[in-house]
N, C-alpha and C positions, 0 to 999 in steps of 0.2 A: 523457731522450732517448737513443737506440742508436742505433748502427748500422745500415746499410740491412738486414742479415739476423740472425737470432738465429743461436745457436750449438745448439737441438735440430731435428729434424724435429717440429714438432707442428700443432694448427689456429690459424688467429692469432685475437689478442685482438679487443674489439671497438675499440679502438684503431688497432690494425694495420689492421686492416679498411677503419676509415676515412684511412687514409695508403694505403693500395694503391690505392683510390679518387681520391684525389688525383691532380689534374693534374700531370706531372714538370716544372719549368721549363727543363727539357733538351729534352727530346722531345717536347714540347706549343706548337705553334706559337702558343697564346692566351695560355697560363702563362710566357714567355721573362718575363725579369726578375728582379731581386733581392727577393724576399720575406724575411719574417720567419714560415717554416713552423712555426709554435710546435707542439713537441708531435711532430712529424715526422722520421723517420730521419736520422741524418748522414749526408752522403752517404759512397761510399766508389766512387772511379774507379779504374780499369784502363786502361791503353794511354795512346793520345793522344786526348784528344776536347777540344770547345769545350764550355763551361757556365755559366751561368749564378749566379753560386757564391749561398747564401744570404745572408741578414745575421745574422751573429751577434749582434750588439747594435743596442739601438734606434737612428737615426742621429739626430742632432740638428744644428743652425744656430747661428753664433755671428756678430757682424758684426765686421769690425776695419778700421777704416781708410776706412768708409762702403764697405765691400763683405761681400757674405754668402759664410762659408764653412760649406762644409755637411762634415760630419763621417758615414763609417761605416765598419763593421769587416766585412769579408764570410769566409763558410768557406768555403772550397775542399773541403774534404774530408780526409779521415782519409789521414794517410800524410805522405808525402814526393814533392816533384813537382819538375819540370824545366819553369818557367815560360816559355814561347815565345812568348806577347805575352797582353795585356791590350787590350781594346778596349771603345768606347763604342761600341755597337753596330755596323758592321763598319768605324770607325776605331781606329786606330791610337792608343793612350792620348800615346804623342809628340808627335800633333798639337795636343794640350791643355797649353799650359804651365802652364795655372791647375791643374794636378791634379799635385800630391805624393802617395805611394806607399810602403809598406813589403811586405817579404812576409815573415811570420811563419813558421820552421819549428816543426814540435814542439818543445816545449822551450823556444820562445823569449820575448821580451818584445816587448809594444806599448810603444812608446818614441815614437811620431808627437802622439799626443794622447791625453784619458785615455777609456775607453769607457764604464766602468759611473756615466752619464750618466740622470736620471731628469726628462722635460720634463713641467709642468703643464699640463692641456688644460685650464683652465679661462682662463689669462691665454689672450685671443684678440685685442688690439688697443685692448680700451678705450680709453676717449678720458676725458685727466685733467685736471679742473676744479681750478680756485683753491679752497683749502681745503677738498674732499672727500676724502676716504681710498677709495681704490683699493681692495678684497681687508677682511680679511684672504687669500689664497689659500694652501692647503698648498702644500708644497713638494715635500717626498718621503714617502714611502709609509711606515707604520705598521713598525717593525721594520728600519727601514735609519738608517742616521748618514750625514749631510752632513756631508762636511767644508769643501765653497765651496758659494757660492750665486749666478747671476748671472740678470740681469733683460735686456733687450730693449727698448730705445726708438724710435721709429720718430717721424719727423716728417713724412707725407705729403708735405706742400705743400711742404717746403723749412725755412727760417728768415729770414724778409726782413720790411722794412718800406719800403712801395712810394714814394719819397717825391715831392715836387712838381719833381724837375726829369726825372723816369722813370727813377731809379736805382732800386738796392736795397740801404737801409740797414741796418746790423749790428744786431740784437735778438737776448735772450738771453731766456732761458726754464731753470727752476730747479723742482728735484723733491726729493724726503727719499723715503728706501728705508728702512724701517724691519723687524724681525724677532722673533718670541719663539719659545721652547722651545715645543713642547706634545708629549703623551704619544701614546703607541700608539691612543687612544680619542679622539686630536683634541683632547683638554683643555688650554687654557692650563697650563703648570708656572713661568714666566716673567714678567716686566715686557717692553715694548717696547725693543727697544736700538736706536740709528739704525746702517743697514751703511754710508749712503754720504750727503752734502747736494752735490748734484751740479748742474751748469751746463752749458748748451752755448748758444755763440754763435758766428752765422754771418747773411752775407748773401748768398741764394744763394735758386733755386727749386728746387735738387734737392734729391729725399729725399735725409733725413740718417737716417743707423739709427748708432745706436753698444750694444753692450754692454758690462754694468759688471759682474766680477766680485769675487765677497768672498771672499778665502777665509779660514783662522785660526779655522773653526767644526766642532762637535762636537755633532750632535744632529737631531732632527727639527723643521723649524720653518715656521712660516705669515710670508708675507713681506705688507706693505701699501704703497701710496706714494700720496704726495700733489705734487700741483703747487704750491710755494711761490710761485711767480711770478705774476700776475695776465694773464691775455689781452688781446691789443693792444683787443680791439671792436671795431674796425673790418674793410671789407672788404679794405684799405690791408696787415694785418697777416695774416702767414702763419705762427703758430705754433702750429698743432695738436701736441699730446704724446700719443702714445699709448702705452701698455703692451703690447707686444709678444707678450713671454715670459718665463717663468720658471724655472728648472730649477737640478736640485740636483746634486753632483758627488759621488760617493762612492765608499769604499776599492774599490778593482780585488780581491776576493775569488772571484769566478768562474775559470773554470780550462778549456782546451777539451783535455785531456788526448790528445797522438795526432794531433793536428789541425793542418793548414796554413791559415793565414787572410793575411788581405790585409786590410788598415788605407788607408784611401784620405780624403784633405784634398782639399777641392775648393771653388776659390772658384768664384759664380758670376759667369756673364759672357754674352754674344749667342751665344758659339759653344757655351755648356756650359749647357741648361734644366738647371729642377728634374727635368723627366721623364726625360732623358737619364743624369740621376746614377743611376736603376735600372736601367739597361741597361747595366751592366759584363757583359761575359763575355771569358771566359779562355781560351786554348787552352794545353793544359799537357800533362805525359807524366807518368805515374807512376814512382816510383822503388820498386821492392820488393828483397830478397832472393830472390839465384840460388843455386841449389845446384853449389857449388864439388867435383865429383868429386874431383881429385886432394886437395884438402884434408879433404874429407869432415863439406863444414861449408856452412852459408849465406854468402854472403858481405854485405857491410854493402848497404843498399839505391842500385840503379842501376838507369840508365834501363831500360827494359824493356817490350815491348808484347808478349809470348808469355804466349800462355794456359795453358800450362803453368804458372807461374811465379802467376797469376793465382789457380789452383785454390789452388794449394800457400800463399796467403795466407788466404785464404778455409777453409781445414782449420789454418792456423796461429795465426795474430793471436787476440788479446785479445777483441777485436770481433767474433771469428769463432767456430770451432770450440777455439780453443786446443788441439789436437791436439799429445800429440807425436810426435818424427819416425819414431817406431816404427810407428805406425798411420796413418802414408802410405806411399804407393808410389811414393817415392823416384825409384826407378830408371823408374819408366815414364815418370815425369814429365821426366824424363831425357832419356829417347828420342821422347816425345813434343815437346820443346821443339827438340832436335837436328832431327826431321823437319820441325814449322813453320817454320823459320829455315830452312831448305834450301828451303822453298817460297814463305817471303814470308808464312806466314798470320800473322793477328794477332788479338786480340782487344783493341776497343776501344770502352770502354760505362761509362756511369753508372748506379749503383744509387742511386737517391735518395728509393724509396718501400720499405715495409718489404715481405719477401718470405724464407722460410727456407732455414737452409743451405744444403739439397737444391739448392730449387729454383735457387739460385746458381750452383752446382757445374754444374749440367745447362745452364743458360744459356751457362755461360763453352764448357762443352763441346760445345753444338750447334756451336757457329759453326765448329769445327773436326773434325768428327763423331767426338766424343767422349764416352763415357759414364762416367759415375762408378757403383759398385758397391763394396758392403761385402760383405767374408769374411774370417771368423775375426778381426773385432772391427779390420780393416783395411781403408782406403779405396783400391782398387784404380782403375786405368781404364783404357778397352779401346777403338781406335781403332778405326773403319769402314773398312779399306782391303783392298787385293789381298792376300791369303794361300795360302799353299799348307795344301791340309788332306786329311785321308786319304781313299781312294776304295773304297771294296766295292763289289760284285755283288750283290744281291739276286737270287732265283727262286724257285721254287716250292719249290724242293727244301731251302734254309734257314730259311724264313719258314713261322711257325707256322699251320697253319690257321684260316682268320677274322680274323686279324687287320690282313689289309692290306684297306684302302680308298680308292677314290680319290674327290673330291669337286673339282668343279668351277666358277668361279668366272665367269659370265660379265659381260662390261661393260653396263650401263643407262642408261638417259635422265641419271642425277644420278652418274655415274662423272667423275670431272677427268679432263680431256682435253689441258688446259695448265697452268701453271704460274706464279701472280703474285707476285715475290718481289719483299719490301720492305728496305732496309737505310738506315742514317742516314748517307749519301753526306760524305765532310770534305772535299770541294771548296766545297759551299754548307752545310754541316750542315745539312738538316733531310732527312727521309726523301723518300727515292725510290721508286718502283717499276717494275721491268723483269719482260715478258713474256716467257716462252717456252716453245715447244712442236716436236712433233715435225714432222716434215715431212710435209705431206698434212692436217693436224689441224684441224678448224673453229673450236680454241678457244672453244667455245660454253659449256663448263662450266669455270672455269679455278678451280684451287687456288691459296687467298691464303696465302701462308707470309712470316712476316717473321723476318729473320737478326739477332737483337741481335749486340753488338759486331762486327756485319762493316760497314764504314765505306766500300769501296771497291768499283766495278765488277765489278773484277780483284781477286777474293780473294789469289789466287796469283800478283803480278803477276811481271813478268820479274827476271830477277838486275840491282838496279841501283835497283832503284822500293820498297824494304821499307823 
């Protein structure tokens, strides 16, 4: 997995191909949600925008206390950011006490819970009879070491026994969890060793779920269980056991090199569905390096929404062009960030499907009518604005014979007459589009133009609103 752009101009892989193709869970009003893009660019943000950050690791469920808390790691994206709220879809993460939170900079450690977590699709709720064995069911995948191992019990109906005066009497119900080694090819290497002879009593009609985990273990292995206890028989007795889940817990060896991620615990509750746990999004800013003039250096990464500053990561980073500062144009980017900043512009956009350098460069650059160009092995860029530029005379008497012609261009039935521009509005995030045309104009043939990274109405708004 890369980055949202390569670092040459070339044609994409058939990979890429199929990640361009992909719905953005930014900008895709069907795709919003935390997925697991396997395969899929990392993202990498600019400005301030809202998004939907990915999962970096698979999420899984643990119960504790007879409540389920659900476990996952999301990526934000490549860089360093200045997090300004987290929300479950447009609340407020505050309003959820059941949700604990970390935010991972580069560099840092997940310390909330552990991730490289591996759950069995095969354990799905069985229901466990007196003296039949459960499984065997793998555990973890061929080529990985467990080192804990925990299972999932769920008791539908509760744990009672209904008795003659309309109480509910304490009954217990008794399981063995058993485990062996086996190799990469699935083959027993081991005897059965017991992980746990386990009990639970209650009188009560709510489900009970408890997890059991093992840990002190070194290897790949297939887990079984049986119900030691006998079932009440009657319709009096409410002791269904069933096998939940399985999963295995192994060494944290993955690495998201560069990357900001978010680690989120989340019990659930009436106010917090399962569907709701995939609808985190973030509004955040990014932090990059400014080019410090008087020191004649970058300076360490701060807030920042100039697309200036935007290009100049995108020709820099690792992720990117790895440029160095000799074959940028420093100083225009210079003056080009000086002029945004006096005007309020910004550039503010997720790259989260794969797309190359170029094409990067010229995106960040539209929004500010900006062009990127190469000379003499350096990345120059050239602003769209009022200039003064030289004036001659042309007539008969300079101009070589034959060689002047004039050639005429007149407007047709499919000439654009208006103008329909789209932008991703951060009042409501999601795209907008405003008309406009000249005055007298039927607008009958309008041109659709959409502004990535322009977020607001007012590109330019007044001194006071940047």
């Amino acid at each position: 997995v890369t980055a949202a752009f390569a670092g040459k101009p070339s044609l994409p892989s058939n990979q890429q191909t199929a990640s361009m193709a992909a719905p953005s869970p930014t900008y895709s009003m069907t795709a919003q949600g935390n997925l697991a893009r396997l395969d899929a660019a990392i993202p990498v943000q600019y400005g301030r925008m809202m998004a939907f950050p990915d999962l970096a690791a698979q999420p899984y469920a643990e119960y504790s206390g007879n409540e389920q808390y659900v476990y996952q790691l999301l990526e934000l994206g490549m860089g360093y950011y200045e997090v300004e709220a987290i929300r479950i879809e447009d609340t407020p993460i505050s309003s959820f006490p059941e949700i604990d939170y970390e935010i991972i900079e580069p560099g840092g450690s997940l310390t909330l819970f552990p991730a490289n977590v591996t759950t069995s699709v095969e354990v799905a709720g069985q229901l466990a009879e007196n003296g039949v064995w459960l499984g065997p069911y793998v555990a973890n995948a061929s080529g990985t070491t467990a080192t804990s191992l925990a299972i999932d019990i769920v008791l539908p109906r509760g744990l009672f026994y209904a008795n003659d005066s309309g109480g509910l009497a304490t009954v217990a119900v008794y399981f063995t969890v058993e485990a062996r080694l086996i190799d990469d090819d699935g083959v027993a290497i081991g005897s059965y060793f017991t992980l746990g002879n386990e009990g639970i009593m209650a009188g009560t009609s709510t489900p009970q779920r408890h997890t059991y985990r093992y840990p002190g273990l070194s290897g790949r292995y297939e887990v079984r269980l049986q119900r030691t206890s006998a079932p009440g028989g009657t319709s009096r007795y409410a002791d269904d056991l069933n096998w939940a889940g399985l999963r295995a817990y192994l060494p944290e060896t993955r690495t998201w090199p560069g990357q900001t991620l978010i680690a989120m615990r989340m019990r659930a509750s009436n106010s917090l569905s399962s569907q709701a746990t995939r609808k985190v999004n973030v509004i955040a800013t990014r932090k990059l390096p400014v080019w410090d003039s008087a020191a004649g250096a970058w300076t360490s990464p701060q807030v920042t929404r100039l697309p200036a500053w935007a290009m100049a990561d995108i020709l820099r980073a690792d992720y990117g062009g790895g440029l160095a500062d000799a074959r940028i144009g420093i100083d225009e980017l210079v003056t080009l960030a000086a002029t945004c900043a006096a005007r309020g512009e910004t550039f503010d956009a997720r790259f989260d499907n794969v797309l190359t350098l170029w094409e990067a460069l010229r995106k960040v650059g539209q929004s500010v009518r900006t062009r990127p160009y190469m000379q003499g092995g350096i990345v120059h860029f050239a602003r769209d604005e009022a200039a003064t530029v030289p004036v001659a005379l042309f007539s008969m008497r300079n101009m070589v014979r034959g060689s002047f012609s004039v050639d005429y261009m007149m407007p047709t039935d499919e000439t654009a007459d208006s103008i329909n521009v789209g932008y991703f509005d951060e009042d409501v995030w999601s795209m907008r589009r405003v008309a406009a045309a000249l005055p007298g104009s039927a607008s009958e043939v309008p041109l659709k133009v959409d502004l990535f990274g322009v977020t607001r109405f007012r590109h330019n708004p007044p001194r006071g609103r940047q």
